[in-house]
N, C-alpha and C positions, 0 to 999 in steps of 0.2 A: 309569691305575693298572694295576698287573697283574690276573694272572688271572681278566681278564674283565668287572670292575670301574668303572664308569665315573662321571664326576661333568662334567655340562656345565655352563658358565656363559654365560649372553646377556647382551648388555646391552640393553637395553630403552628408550624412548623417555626422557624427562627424568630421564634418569640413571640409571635406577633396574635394579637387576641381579638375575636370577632365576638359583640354581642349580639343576637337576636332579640326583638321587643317585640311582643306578639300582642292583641286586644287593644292598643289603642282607638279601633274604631267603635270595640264596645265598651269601653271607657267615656269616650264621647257623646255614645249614646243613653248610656248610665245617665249624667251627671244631666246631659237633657230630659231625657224624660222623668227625673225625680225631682227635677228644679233645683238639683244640689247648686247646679254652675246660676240659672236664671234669677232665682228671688234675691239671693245677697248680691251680686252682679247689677241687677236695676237697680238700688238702694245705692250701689255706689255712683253710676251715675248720672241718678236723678240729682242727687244730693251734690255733686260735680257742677252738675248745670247749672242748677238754682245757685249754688255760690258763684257761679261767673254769670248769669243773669243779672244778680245781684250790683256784683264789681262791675260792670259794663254800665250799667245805669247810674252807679255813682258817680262812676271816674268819666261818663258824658255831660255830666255837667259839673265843669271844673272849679265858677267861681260865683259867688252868692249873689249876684245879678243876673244869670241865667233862669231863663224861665223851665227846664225842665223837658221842652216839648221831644228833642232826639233821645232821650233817658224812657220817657214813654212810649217812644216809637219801639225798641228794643225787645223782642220777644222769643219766648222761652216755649219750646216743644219738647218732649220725649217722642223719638222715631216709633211707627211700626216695629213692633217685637222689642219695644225696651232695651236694647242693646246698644242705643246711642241715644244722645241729647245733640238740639241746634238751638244756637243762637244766634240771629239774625235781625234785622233792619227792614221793617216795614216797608213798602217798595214805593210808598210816597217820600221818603225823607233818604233815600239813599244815596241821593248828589250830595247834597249836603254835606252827610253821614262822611263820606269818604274824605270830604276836604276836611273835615273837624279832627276825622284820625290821624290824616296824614299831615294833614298840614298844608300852606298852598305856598310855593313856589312864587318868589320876589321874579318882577318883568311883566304882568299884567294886571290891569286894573281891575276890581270884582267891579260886577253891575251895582248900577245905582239905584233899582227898585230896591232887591234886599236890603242893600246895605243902609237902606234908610228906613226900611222896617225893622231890621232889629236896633240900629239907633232909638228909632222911636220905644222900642214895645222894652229897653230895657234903661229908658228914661234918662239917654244921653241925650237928646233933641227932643223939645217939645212937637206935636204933630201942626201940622200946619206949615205955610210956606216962612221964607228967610233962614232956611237954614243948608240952603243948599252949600255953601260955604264950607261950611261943618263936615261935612258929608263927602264933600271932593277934598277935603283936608285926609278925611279917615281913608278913602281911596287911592289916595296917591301914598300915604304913608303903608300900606297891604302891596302896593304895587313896587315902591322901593326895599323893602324887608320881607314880605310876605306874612305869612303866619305859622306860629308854631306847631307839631300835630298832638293831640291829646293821648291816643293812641289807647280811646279805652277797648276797643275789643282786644290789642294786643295783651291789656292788664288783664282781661278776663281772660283769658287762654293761659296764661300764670297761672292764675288763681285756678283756672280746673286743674291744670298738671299739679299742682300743689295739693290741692285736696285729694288725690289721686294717688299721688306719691304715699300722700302721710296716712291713706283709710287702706291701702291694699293688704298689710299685714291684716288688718281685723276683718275682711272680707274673706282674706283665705282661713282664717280660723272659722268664721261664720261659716265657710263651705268645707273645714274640715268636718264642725262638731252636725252638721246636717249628712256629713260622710256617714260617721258613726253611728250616729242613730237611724241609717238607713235612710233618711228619707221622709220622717215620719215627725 
């Protein structure tokens, strides 16, 4: 192999064949310090996260009386050293968050402060008193059936494996032709 590179193979007594692989370590260190592995590497996924960023915030808000607010909460980092992406849940709205994904389990009643703030704020109950009615109707019906879970972070972790799946061909070309050209 070139630059330096070497892989020997013996063959050994009843057939049996051992290869040696030698400079993996300066291989490694190669493709670091040239940025062959680094630049197209972060491009894949930066590009990874933002599409499940993305999908996360869609698929949090399911149906067109939602106001948006855990779709907002939703936020998108690249780690130290560019070699991962997080996507994560504002740590004021992560009770919530977890029941939206999951879903809530039929046999308990939710509380009756929320559930009459979002009645009101997505204009199933006018604000004001007389409707408490309404309200212990919508409770008892989440307490006998529960609620469905959305399951958007599980859709974004799709959608990275997917974009992930389908760019690693052109990211190993992108780190072969930065091979070739050395670096440069």
């Amino acid at each position: 192999m070139a630059r330096g590179f070497t892989a020997q193979a013996r063959a050994a007594r009843q057939r049996l064949f051992e290869v040696e692989v030698s400079g993996a370590d300066a291989l490694g260190e190669m493709l670091r310090s040239k940025n062959f592995l680094s630049s197209p590497t972060r491009r894949l996924i930066e590009y990874a996260g933002r599409a499940a960023w993305r999908t996360a915030q869609r698929a949090a808000k399911p149906h067109p009386t939602d106001k948006g607010t855990l779709g907002r909460a939703i936020r998108f980092n690249i780690l130290p050293g560019g070699m991962a992406a997080r996507i994560d849940i504002a740590s004021g709205v992560t009770g919530v968050a977890f029941t939206i994904e999951e879903g809530r389990r039929p046999g308990r009643r939710p509380p009756y402060g929320p559930i009459k703030r979002w009645m009101i704020s997505h204009g199933i109950i006018p604000e004001g008193r007389g409707t408490s009615k309404q309200i212990q109707e919508v409770r008892e019906e989440i307490k006998a059936e529960g609620t469905r879970g959305v399951h958007f972070m599980a859709q974004a972790a799709d959608i990275a494996n997917k974009v992930m799946e389908g760019n690693v061909p052109r990211t190993e070309q992108e780190i072969k032709a930065l091979w070739d050209r050395g670096g440069n």
